[in-house]
C-alpha positions as CSV (number, residue, x, y, z in Angstrom):
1,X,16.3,-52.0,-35.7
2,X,15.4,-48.5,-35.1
3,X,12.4,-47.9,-32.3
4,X,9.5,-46.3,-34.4
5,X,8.9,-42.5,-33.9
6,X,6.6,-40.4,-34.8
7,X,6.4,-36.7,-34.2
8,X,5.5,-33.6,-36.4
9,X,7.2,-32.6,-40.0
10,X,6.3,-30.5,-42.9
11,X,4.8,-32.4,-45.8
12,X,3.1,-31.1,-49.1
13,X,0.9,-34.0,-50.8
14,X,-1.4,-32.4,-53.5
15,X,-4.7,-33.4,-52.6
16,X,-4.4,-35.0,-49.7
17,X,-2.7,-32.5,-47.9
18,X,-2.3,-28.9,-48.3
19,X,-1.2,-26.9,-45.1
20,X,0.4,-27.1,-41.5
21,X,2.3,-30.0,-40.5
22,X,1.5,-33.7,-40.8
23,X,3.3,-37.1,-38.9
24,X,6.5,-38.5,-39.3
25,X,6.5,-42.7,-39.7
26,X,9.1,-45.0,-38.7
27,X,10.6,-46.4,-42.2
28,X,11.7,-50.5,-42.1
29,X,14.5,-51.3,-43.9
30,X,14.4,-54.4,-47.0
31,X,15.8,-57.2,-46.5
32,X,17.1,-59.4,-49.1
33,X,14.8,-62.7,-48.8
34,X,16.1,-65.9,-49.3
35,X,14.1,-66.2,-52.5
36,X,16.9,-63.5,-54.1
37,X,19.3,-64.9,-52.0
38,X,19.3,-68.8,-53.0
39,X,17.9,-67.8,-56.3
40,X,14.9,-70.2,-56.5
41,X,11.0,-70.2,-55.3
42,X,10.0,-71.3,-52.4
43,X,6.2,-72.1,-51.2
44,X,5.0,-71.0,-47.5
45,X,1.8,-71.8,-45.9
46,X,0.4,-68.3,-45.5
47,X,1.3,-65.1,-47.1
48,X,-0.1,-62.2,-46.0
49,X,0.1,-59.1,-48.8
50,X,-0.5,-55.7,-47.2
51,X,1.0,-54.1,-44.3
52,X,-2.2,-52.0,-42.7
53,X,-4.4,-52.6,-39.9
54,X,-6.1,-55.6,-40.7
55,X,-2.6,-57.4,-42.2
56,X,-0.8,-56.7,-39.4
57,X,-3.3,-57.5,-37.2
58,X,-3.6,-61.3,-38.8
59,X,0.0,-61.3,-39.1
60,X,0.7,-60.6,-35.1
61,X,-2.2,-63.5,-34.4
62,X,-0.2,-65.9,-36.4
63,X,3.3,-65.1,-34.9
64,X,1.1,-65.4,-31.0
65,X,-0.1,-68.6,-32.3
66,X,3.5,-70.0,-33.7
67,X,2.4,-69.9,-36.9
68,X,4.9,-69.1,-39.7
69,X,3.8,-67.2,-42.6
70,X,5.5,-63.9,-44.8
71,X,3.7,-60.4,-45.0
72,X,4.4,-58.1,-48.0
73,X,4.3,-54.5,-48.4
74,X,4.8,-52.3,-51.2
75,X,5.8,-49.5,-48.3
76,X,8.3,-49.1,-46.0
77,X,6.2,-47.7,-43.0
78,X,3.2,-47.9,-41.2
79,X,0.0,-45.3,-42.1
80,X,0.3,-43.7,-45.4
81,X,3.2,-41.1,-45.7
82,X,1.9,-37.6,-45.7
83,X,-1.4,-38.3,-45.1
84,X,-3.8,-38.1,-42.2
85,X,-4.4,-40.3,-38.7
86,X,-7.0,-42.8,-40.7
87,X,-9.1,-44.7,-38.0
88,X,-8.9,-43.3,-34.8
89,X,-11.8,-45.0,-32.6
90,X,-11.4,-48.4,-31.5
91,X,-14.1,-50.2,-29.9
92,X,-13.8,-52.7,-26.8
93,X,-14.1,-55.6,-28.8
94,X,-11.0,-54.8,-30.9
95,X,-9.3,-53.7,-27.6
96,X,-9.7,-57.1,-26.2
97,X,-8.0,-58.3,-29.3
98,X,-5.0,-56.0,-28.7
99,X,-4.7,-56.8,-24.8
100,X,-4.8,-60.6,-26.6
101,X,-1.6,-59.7,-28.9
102,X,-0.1,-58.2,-25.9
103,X,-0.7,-54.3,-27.3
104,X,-3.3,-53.0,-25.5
105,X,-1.7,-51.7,-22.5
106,X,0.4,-49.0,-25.2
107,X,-2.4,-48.4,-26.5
108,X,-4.3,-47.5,-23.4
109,X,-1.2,-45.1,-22.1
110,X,-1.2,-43.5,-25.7
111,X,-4.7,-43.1,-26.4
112,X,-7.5,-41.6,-25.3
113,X,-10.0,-42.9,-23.1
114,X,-13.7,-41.7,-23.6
115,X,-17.3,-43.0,-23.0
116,X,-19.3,-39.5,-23.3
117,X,-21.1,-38.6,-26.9
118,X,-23.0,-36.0,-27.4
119,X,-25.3,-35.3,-30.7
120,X,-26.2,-32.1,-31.5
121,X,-29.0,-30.7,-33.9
122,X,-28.8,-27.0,-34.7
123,X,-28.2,-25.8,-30.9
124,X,-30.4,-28.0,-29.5
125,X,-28.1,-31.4,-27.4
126,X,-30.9,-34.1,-28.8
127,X,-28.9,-37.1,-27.3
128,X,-26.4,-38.2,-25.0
129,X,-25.2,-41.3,-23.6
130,X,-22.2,-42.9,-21.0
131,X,-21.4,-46.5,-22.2
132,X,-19.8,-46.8,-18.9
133,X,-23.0,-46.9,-17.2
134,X,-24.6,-49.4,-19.7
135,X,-24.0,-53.3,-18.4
136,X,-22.6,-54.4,-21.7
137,X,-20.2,-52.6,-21.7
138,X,-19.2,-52.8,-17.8
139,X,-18.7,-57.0,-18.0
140,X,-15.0,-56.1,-20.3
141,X,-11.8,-55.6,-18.7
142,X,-11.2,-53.0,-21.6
143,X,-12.8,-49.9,-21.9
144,X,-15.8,-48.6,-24.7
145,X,-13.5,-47.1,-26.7
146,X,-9.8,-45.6,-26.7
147,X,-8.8,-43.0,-29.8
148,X,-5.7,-43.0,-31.5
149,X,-4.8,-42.3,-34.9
150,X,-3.8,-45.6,-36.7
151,X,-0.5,-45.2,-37.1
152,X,0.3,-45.9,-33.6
153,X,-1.4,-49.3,-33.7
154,X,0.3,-50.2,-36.8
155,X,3.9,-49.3,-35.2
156,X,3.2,-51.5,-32.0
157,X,2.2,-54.5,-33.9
158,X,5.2,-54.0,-36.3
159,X,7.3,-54.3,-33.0
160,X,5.3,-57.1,-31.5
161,X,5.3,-59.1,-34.4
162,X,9.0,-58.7,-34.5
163,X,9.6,-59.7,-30.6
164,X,7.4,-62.8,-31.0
165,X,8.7,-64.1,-34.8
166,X,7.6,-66.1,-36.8
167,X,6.1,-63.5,-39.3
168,X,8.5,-62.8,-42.4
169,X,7.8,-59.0,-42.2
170,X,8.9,-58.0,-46.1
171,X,8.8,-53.9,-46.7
172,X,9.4,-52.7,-50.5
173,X,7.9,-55.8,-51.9
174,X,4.7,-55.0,-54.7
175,X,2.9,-57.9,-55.6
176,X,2.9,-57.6,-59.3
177,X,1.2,-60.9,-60.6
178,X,-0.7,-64.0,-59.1
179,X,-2.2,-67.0,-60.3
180,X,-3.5,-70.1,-58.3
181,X,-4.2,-73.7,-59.2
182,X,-6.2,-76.3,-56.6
183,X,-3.1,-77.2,-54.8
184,X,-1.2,-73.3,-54.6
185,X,-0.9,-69.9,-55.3
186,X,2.1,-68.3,-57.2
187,X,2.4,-64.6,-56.3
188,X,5.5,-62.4,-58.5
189,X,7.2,-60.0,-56.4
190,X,8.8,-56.5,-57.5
191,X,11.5,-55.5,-55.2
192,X,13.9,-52.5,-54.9
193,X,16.6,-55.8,-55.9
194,X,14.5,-57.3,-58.3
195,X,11.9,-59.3,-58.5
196,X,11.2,-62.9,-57.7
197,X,8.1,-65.4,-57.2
198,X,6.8,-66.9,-54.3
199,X,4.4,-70.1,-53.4
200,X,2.0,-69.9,-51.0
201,X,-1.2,-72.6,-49.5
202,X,-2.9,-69.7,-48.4
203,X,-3.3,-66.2,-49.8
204,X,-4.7,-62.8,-47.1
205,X,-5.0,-60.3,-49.1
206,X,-5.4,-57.3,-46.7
207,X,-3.8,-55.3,-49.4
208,X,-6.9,-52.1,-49.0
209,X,-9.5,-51.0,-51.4
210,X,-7.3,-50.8,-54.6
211,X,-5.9,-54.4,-54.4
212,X,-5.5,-56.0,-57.9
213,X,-6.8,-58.9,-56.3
214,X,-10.5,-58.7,-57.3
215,X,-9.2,-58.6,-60.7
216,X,-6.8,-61.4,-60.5
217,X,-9.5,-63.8,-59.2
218,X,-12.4,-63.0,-60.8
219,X,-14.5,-61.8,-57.5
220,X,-17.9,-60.2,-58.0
221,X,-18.7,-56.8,-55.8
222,X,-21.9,-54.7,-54.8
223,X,-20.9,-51.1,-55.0
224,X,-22.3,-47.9,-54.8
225,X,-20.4,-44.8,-55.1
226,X,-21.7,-41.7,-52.4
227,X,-21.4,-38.2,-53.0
228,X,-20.7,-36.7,-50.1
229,X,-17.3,-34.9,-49.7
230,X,-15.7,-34.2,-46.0
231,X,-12.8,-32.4,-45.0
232,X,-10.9,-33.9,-42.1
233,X,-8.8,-31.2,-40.0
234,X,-6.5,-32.3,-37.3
235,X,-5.6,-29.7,-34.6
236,X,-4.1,-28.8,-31.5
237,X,-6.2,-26.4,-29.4
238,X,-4.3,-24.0,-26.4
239,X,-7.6,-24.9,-24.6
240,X,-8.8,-28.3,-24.6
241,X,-12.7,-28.8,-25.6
242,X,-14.6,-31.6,-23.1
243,X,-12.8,-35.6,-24.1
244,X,-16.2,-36.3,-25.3
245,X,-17.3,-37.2,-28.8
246,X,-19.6,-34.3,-30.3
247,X,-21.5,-34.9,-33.3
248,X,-23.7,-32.2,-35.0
249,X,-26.4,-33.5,-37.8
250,X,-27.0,-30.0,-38.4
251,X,-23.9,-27.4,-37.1
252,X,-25.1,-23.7,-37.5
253,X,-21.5,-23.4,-38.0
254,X,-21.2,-25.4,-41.1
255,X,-24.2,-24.2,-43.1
256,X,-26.3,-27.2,-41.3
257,X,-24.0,-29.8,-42.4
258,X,-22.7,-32.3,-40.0
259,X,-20.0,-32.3,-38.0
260,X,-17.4,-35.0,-35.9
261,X,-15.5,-33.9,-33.0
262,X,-12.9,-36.3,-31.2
263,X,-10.1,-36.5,-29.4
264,X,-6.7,-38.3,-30.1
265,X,-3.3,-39.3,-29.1
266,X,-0.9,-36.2,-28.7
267,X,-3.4,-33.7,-27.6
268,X,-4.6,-33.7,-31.2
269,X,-8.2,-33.2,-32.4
270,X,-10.0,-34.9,-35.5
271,X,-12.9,-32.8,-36.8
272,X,-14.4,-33.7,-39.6
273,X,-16.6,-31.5,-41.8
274,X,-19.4,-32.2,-43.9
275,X,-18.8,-30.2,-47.0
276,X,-20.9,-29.2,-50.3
277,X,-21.0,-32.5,-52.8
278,X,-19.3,-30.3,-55.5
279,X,-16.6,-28.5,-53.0
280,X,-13.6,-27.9,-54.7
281,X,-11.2,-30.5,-52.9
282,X,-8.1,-28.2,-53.3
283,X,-10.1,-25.0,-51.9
284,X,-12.0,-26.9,-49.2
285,X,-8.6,-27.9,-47.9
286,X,-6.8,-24.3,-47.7
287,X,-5.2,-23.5,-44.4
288,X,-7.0,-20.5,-44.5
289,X,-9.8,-21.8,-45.5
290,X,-9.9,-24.1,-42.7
291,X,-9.0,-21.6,-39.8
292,X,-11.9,-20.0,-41.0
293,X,-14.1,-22.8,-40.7
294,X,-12.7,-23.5,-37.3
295,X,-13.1,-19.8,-35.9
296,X,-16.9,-20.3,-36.7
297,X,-17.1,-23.3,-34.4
298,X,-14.7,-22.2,-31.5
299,X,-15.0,-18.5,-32.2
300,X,-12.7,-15.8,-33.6
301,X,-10.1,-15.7,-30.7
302,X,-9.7,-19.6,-30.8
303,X,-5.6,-20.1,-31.3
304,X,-4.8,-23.7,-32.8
305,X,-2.1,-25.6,-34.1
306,X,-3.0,-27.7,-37.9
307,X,-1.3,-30.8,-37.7
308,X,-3.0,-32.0,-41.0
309,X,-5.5,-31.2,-43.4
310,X,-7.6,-33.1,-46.0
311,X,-10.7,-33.8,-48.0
312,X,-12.0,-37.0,-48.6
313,X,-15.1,-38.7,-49.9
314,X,-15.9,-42.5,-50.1
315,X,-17.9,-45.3,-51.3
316,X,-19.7,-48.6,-50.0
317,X,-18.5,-51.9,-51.3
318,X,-19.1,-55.3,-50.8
319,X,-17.7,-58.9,-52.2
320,X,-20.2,-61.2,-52.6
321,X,-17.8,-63.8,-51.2
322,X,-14.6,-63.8,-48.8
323,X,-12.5,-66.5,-50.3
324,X,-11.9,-67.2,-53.9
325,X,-10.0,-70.0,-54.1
326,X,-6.6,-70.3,-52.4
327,X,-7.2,-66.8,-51.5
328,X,-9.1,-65.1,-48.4
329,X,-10.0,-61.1,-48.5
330,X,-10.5,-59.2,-45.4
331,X,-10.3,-55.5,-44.5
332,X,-11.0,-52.9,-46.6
333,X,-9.9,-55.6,-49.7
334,X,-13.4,-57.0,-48.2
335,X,-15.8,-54.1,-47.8
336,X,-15.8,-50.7,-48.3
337,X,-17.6,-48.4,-45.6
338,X,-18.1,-44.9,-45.3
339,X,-16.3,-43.5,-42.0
340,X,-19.4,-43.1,-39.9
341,X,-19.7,-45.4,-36.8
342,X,-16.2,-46.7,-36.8
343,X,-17.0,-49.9,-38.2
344,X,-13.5,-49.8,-41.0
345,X,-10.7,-50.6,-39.4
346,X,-12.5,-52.3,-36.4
347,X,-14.2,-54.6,-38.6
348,X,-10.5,-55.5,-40.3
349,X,-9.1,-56.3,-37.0
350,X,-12.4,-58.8,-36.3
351,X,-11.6,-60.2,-39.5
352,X,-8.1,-61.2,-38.8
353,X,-8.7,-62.3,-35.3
354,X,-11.4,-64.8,-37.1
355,X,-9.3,-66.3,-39.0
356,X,-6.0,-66.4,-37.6
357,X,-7.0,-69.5,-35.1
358,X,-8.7,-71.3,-38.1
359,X,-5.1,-71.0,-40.1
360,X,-3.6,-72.3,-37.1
361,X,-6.2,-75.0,-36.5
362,X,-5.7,-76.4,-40.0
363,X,-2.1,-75.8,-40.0
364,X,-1.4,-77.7,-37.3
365,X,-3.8,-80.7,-38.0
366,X,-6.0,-80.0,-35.4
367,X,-8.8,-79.1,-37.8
368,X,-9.9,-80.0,-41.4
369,X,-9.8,-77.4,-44.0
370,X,-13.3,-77.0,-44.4
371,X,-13.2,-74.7,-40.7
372,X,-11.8,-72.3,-43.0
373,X,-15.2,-71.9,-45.2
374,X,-16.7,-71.0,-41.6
375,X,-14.4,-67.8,-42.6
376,X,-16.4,-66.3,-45.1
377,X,-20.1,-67.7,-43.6
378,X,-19.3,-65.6,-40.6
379,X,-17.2,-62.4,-42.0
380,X,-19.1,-61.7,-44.9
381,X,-22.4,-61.7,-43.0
382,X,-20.9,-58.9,-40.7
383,X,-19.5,-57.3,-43.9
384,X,-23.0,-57.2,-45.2
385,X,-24.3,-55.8,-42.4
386,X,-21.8,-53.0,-41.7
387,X,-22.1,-51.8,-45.1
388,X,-25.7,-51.5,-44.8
389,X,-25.6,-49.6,-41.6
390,X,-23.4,-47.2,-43.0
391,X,-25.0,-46.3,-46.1
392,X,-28.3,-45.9,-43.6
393,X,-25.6,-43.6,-41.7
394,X,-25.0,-41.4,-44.5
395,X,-28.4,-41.0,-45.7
396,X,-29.6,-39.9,-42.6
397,X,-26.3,-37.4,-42.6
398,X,-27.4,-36.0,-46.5
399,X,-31.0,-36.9,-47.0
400,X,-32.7,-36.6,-50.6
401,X,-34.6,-33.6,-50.7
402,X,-38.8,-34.4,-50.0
403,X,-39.8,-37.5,-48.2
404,X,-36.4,-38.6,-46.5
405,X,-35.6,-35.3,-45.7
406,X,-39.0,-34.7,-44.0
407,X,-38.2,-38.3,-42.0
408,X,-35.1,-37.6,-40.8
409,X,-36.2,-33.8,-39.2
410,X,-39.3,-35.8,-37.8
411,X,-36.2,-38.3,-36.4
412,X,-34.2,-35.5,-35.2
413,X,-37.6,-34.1,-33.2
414,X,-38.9,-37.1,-31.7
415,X,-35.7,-38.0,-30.0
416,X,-35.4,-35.1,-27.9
417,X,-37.8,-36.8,-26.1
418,X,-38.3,-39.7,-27.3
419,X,-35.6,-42.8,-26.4
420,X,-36.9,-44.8,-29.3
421,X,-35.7,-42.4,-31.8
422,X,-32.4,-41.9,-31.1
């Protein structure tokens, strides 16, 4: 099989991207299963459906472990064709998960290493810190945080998983129907060579935040739909800015909306910018549009490259419970969270690495099934509480007009003197 590449291309994707150039994926080729081949069902004991972060992630745990199981994937690639890097920030604890799977040392050459934030309020620095100088962080072999965009990460446990077997990696395959009983779970399966069915003890769904899932099962959700509309740019600068995370609450040079600043993989910058709650996704996205905005912050002589341009907005969800049945949710398919504090994607990956022993405990008699309820107990709790840091996060970004508004500028003054406030 081909190495994965990835490297620069032009792409034109409507709303989510507009201008510049964007990233070229590797693309997997189907496989005929044996279910098409031998013309019958057969039952596994863990199917993974979804091909992101979090499912590759469990699936590479399970193959590390010896554990069989089959992942499907509507794609045929890693990331989401045409669009932007996704997560870029890992944290050490994820980290130590990869140098677990056997990944981390291509991530560490690939990414970028940083400890340094910076958080800015008008033109006033209001906070700063170095996590290698705080003791938690010091006692890891791994370091705070490394950024790459997603993709990457994806790639090297697509290879991984394929060195160590195991994992049934199926591209091109849409789950089109489920249904479970006490004993099993019966998933139906579209394929470019038709379609087939497929048994399974255990179902992951890491399938993201559209998975037909929560409908198939009958899950129950809190959600709550935000307002606030971004526009991510990545760039290449001739001159490299400080490898230090900037964050602005209030940028002069975004009409005293907030602003991200980080650095990736390939000399490429994510900035992300806080727009207007009724901006015009199309406009807000223009090339020119977005030079603009990026001559405002780096001033008018500042020469960059676009590698990719988008807007996005989100919203926070929850599932009131992690396992319905034969089936287990983690990921995004889990909770929703707005971008700020990089607690998405991170959060998948804790999710998998929670689980994947537990399958292998059970699986291999070493543990009764009921360690898998210990699954949702623990996950959902973090799930609970990641969503409700996050929507903190984005009140505190776009504050109601009167009271919170007058808390967070009181916020924003004490801590330039105050530690307690930051």
């Amino acid at each position: 099989m081909n190495t994965p590449h990835f490297k620069e291309v032009q792409f034109t994707n409507g709303y989510e991207f507009t201008e510049g150039t964007g990233y070229t994926l590797p693309e997997y080729p189907f496989v005929r299963p044996p279910e098409l081949v031998h013309n019958k069902t057969l039952r596994h004991a863990v199917v993974i459906v979804g091909g992101g972060i979090t499912g590759l992630t469990l699936a590479c745990a399970l193959a590390n472990l010896g554990i069989k199981a089959v992942l499907l994937d509507e794609d045929n690639t890693v990331g989401v064709k045409g669009a932007s890097s996704r997560g870029i920030c890992y944290t050490q604890k994820s980290l130590e998960i990869f140098h677990k799977l056997g990944i981390f040392d291509r991530i560490a050459n690939k990414g970028i290493q940083w400890s340094v934030g910076r958080t800015f309020a008008g033109d006033d620095e209001v906070y700063n810190f170095d996590l290698k100088q705080q003791s938690n962080f010091s006692l890891s072999e791994q370091p705070a945080f490394i950024n790459i965009q997603q993709f990457y990460i994806e790639g090297y446990l697509v290879e991984r998983i394929q060195a160590l077997g195991h994992v049934d990696l199926r591209w091109q395959s849409r789950v089109k129907a489920f249904k479970q009983n006490k004993d099993f779970a019966t998933l139906s399966v579209e394929t470019p060579e038709g379609a087939y069915d497929i048994q399974a003890d255990h179902v992951i769904d890491a399938s993201g935040s559209h998975t037909p899932f929560h409908a198939w099962t009958g899950v129950t959700m809190e959600s709550k739909k935000g307002d606030d509309r971004w526009c991510i740019a990545d760039v290449r600068f001739d001159t490299r800015p400080p490898t230090e995370r900037h964050t602005w609450i209030e940028a002069p040079f975004n009409e005293n909306r907030a602003v991200w600043q980080h650095l990736m993989a390939d000399d490429v910058w994510r900035i992300d910018y806080q727009m207007e709650p009724n901006a015009d996704a199309a406009y807000i996205s223009r090339e020119d549009v977005v030079r603009e905005r990026l001559e405002r912050q780096f001033g008018k002589n500042v020469k960059v490259d676009i590698v990719w341009v988008g807007p996005y907005a989100y919203k926070s969800q929850c599932l009131n419970t992690l396992r319905m049945g034969r089936v287990f949710f983690m990921g995004d398919t889990a909770k929703i969270v707005n971008p700020f504090g990089a607690r998405g994607g991170n959060t998948g990956v804790a999710d998998a690495d929670n689980l994947a022993w537990k399958l292998a405990a059970v699986l291999r008699g070493h543990a009764d099934e009921t360690l898998l309820e210990s699954y949702n107990d623990e996950r959902l709790e973090a799930a609970q509480e990641n969503v409700k840091v996050t929507r903190r996060t984005a009140r505190f970004l776009r504050p109601a007009d009167g009271i919170e508004r007058a808390f967070r500028n009181a916020t924003i003054s004490l801590a330039k003197q105050y530690p307690f406030a930051r």
